[in-house]
C-alpha positions as a printed NumPy array, in Angstrom:
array([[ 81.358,  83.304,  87.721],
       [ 84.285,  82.59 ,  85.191],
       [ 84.716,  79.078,  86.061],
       [ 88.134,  77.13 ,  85.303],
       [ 90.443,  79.469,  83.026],
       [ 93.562,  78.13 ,  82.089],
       [ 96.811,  80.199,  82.962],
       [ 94.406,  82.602,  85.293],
       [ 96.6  ,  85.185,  86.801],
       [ 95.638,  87.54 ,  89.538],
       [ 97.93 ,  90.72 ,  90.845],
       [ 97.362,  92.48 ,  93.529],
       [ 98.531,  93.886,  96.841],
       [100.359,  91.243,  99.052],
       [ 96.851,  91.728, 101.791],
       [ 96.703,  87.908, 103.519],
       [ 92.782,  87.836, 102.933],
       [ 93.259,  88.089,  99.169],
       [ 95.787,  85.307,  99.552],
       [ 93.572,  83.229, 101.502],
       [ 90.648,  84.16 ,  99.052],
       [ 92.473,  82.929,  96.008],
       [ 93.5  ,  79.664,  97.712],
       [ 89.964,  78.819,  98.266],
       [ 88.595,  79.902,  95.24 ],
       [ 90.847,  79.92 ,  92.705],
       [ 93.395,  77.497,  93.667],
       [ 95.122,  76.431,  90.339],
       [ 95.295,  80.173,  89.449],
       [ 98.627,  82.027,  89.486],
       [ 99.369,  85.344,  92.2  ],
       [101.246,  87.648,  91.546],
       [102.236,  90.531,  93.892],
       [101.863,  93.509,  92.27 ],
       [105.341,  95.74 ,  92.307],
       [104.088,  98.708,  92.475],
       [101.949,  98.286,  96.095],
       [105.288,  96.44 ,  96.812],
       [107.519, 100.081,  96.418],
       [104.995, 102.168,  97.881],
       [104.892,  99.685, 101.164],
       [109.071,  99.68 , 101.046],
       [109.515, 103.56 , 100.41 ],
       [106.393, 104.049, 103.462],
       [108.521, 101.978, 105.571],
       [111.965, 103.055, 105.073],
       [110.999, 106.766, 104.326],
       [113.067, 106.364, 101.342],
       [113.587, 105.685,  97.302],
       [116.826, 103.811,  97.942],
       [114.636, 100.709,  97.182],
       [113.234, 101.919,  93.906],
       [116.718, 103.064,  93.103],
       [117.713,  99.654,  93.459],
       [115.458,  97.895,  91.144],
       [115.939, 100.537,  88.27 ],
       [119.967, 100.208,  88.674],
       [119.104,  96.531,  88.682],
       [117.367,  96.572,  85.12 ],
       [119.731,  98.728,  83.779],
       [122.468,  96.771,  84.51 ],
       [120.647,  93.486,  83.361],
       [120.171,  94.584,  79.876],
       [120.749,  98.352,  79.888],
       [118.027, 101.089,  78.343],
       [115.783,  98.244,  75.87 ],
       [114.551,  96.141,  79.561],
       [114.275,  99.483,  81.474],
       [111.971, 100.418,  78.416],
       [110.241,  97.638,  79.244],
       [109.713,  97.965,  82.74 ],
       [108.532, 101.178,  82.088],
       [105.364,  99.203,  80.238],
       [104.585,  97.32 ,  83.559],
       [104.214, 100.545,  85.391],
       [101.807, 101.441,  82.319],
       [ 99.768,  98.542,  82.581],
       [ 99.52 ,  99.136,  86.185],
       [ 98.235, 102.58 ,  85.638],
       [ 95.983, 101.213,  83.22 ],
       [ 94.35 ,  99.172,  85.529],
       [ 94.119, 102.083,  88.721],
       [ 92.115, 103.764,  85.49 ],
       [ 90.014, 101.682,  84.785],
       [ 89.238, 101.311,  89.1  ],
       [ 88.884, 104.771,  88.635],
       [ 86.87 , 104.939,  85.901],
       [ 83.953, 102.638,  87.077],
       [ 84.142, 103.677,  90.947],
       [ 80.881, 105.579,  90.986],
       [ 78.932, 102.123,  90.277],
       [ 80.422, 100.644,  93.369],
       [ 77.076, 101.957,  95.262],
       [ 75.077, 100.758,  92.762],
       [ 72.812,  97.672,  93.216],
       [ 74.478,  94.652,  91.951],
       [ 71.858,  94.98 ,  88.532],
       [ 72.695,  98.708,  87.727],
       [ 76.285,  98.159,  88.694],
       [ 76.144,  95.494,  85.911],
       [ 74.516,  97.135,  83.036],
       [ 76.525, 100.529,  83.951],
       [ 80.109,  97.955,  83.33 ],
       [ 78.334,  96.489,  79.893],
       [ 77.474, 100.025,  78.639],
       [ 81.05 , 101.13 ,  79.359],
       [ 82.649,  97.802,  77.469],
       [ 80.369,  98.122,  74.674],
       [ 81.606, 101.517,  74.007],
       [ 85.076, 100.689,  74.399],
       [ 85.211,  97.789,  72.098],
       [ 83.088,  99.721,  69.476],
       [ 85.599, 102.68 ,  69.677],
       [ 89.078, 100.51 ,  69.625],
       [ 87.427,  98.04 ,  66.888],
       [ 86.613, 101.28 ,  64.998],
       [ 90.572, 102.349,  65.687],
       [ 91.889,  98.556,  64.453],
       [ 89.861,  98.531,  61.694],
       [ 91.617, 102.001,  60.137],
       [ 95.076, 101.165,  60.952],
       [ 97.233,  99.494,  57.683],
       [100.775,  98.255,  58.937],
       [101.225,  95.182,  60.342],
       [102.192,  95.505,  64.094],
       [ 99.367,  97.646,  66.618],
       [100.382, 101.585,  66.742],
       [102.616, 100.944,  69.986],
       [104.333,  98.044,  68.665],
       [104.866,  99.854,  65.259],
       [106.712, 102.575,  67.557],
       [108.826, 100.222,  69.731],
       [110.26 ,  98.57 ,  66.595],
       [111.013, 101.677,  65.076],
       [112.872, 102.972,  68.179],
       [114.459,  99.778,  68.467],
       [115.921,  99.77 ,  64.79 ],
       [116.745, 103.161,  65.428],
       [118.951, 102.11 ,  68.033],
       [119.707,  98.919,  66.264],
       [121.624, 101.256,  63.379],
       [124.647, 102.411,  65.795],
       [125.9  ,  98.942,  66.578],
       [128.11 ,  96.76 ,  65.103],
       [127.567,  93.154,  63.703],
       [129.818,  90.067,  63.854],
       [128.804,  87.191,  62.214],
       [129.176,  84.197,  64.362],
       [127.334,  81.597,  62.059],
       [124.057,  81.841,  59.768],
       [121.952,  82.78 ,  62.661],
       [123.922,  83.555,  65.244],
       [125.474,  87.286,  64.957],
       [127.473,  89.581,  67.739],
       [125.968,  93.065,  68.086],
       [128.39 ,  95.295,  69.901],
       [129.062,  98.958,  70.549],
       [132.116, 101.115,  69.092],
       [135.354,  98.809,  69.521],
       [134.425,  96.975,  72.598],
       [132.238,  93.713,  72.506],
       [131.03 ,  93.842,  75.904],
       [128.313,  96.189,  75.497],
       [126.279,  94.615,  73.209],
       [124.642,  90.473,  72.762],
       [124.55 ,  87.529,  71.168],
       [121.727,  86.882,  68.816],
       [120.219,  83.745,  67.377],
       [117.913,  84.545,  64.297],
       [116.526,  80.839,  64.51 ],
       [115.812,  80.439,  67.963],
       [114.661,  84.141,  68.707],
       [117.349,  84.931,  71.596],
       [119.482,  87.137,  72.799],
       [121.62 ,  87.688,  75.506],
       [120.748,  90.805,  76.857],
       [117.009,  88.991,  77.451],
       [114.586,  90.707,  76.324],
       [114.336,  88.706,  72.429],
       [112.791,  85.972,  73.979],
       [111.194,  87.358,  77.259],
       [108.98 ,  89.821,  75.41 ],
       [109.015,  87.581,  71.671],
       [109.798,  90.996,  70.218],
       [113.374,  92.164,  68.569],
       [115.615,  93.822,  70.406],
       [117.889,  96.629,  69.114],
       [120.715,  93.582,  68.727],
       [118.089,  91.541,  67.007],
       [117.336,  94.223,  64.635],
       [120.625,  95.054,  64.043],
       [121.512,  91.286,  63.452],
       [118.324,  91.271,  61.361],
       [119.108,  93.559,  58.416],
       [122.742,  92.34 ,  58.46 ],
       [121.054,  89.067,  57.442],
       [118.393,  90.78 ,  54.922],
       [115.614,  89.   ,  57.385],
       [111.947,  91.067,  58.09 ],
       [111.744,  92.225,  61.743],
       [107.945,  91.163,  61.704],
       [108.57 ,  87.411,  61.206],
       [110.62 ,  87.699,  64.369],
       [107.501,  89.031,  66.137],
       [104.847,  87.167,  68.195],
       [101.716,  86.677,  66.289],
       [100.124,  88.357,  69.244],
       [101.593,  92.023,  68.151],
       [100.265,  92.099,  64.869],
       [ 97.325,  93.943,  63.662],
       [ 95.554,  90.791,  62.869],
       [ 95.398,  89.492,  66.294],
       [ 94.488,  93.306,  67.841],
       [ 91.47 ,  93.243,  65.342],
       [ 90.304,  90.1  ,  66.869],
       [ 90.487,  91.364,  70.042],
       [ 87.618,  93.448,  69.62 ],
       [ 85.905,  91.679,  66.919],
       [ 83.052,  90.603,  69.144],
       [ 79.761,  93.052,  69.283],
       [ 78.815,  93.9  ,  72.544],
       [ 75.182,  94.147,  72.375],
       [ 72.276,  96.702,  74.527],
       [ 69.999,  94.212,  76.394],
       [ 67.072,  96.005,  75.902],
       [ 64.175,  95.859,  77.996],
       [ 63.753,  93.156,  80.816],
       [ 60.016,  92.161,  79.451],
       [ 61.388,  91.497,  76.084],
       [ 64.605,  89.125,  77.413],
       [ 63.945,  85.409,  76.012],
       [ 65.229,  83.575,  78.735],
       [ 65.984,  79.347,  78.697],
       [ 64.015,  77.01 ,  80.522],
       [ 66.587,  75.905,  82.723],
       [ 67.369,  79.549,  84.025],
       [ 63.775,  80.431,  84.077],
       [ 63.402,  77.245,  86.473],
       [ 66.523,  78.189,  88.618],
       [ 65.554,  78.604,  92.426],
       [ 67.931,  80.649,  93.765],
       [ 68.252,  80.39 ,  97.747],
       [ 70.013,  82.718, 100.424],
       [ 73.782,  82.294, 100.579],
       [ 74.863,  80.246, 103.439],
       [ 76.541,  82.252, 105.889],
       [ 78.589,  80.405, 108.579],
       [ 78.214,  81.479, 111.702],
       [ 81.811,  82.699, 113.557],
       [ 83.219,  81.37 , 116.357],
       [ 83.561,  83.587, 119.423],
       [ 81.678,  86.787, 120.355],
       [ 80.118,  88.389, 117.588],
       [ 81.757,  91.504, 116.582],
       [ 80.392,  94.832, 117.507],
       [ 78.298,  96.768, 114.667],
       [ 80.197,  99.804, 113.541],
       [ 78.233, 102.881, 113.202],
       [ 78.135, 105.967, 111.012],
       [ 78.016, 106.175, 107.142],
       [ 78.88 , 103.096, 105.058],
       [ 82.193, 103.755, 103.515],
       [ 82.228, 102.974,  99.696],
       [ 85.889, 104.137,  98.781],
       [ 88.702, 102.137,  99.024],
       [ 91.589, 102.552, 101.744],
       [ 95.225, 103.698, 100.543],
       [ 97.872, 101.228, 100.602],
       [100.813, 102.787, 102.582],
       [102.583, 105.511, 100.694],
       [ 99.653, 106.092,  98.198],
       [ 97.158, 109.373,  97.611],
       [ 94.344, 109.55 ,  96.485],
       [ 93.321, 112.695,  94.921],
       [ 89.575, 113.134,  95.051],
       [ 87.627, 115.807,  92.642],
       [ 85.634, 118.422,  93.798],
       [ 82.776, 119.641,  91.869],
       [ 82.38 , 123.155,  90.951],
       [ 80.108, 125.444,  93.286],
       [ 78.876, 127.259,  90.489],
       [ 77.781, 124.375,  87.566],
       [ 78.255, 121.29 ,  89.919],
       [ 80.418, 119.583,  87.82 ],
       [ 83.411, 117.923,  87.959],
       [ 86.971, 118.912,  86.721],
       [ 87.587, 122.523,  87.222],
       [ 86.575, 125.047,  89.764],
       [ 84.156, 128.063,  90.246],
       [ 87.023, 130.578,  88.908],
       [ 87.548, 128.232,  85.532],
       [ 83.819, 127.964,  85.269],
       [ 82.59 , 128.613,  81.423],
       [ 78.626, 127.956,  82.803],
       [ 76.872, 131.294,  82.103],
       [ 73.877, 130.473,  84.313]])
């Protein structure tokens, strides 16, 4: 349905089929496994954090507090996506139509309400990028700064120089990593920064910046109105679509399993899923029969 995207990426849990999948379908598209199935699998296993231990003494000790901050994000942006799974699970029994227009209604009021949001905000990074540089030059104002050459500064803590990096103003590095991994300043770039009377935002990718959040969401997501109304081309109104091929499988077919179809999705190892009970008194969702404000 996309067709060819360039620098596709897909994460998800490390299940062979998905693997396979990809290969087949996608196969000039990057995988990714996604960390956070990979814990939960390790801790199920083991019985034990040790491993999750591990990986935050691990970023700590790369580039202290600024990458753990960081890695904190990813865990974010995972959540963000078990929302939005959450969010549009009750269209999975939908037919394929409905299960459509109910994901375009939901887009078209989240780009409406976020291109609403960009449209108000003045400064010139996006709210959460505004914060992280402020934290950052917070940070930035407790630590030394040793000039090395025009563009190249030490940032250090207290008397010792081996708690701190090396930053290069012109190239956008630093030591500890995270300059150029994320292409936003680090505490030791902003430090180095105001030692050399240099703006934190021209140090910033372009894709932090107001400008490019706007455009984000600058497109309209329209209703589709009625289906009588839709003007259709001639070469999709002339479109035969046939049955999908289905291969037939080697070996004795498999046995039909019987009971009720099953429309929610299995737990990886380690994970719950909480489900929500609606209230015996109003039938809703989100509270119980003894929080219940329905006077019925």
């Amino acid at each position: 349905m996309i067709g060819d995207v360039e620098n596709l990426a897909f994460v998800s849990d490390r299940h062979q089929s998905i693997v396979r999948a990809l290969d087949i379908v996608f196969p000039d598209a990057h995988h990714g496994a996604c960390y956070h199935h990979i814990i939960m699998n390790v801790n199920h296993k083991f019985k034990t954090d040790v491993f999750t231990n591990h990986i935050y003494t691990c970023a700590y000790t790369y580039s202290r507090s600024e990458f753990h901050r960081e890695f904190e994000n990813t865990r974010a942006m995972n959540a963000a996506a078990e929302s939005f799974n959450n969010t549009t699970k009750d269209a999975r029994g939908f037919p394929i139509t409905d299960a459509v227009a109910f994901l375009r209604s939901k887009v078209q009021k989240w780009f409406a309400s976020r291109k609403e949001k960009a449209d108000k905000w003045t400064k010139s990074l996006a709210p959460k990028m505004e914060e992280d540089l402020t934290l950052h030059f917070e940070k930035g104002r407790h630590l030394n700064v040793d000039s090395c050459g025009p563009y190249t500064l030490q940032v250090h803590l207290g008397g010792t120089v081996l708690t701190g990096g090396v930053v290069d103003l012109r190239q956008h590095t630093c030591t500890c990593g995270l300059f150029q991994c994320m292409k936003f300043p680090c505490p030791h770039a902003c430090a180095a920064s105001q030692e050399r009377s240099i703006s934190a935002y021209t140090l910033c990718s372009p894709y932090y910046t107001t400008e490019y959040w706007r455009r984000t969401y600058e497109g309209t997501i329209m209703p589709v109105g009625e289906e009588d109304d839709w003007e259709l081309p001639d070469d999709i109104k002339n479109m035969t679509v046939g049955v999908p091929v289905e291969k037939q499988p080697v070996g004795r077919p498999k046995k039909q399993k019987v009971g009720r179809i099953k429309n929610n999705r299995t737990a990886c190892n380690g994970e719950r899923i909480i489900k929500s009970r609606n209230c015996s008194k109003c039938g809703a969702k989100g509270h119980n029969r003894s929080t219940c404000n329905y006077r019925g």
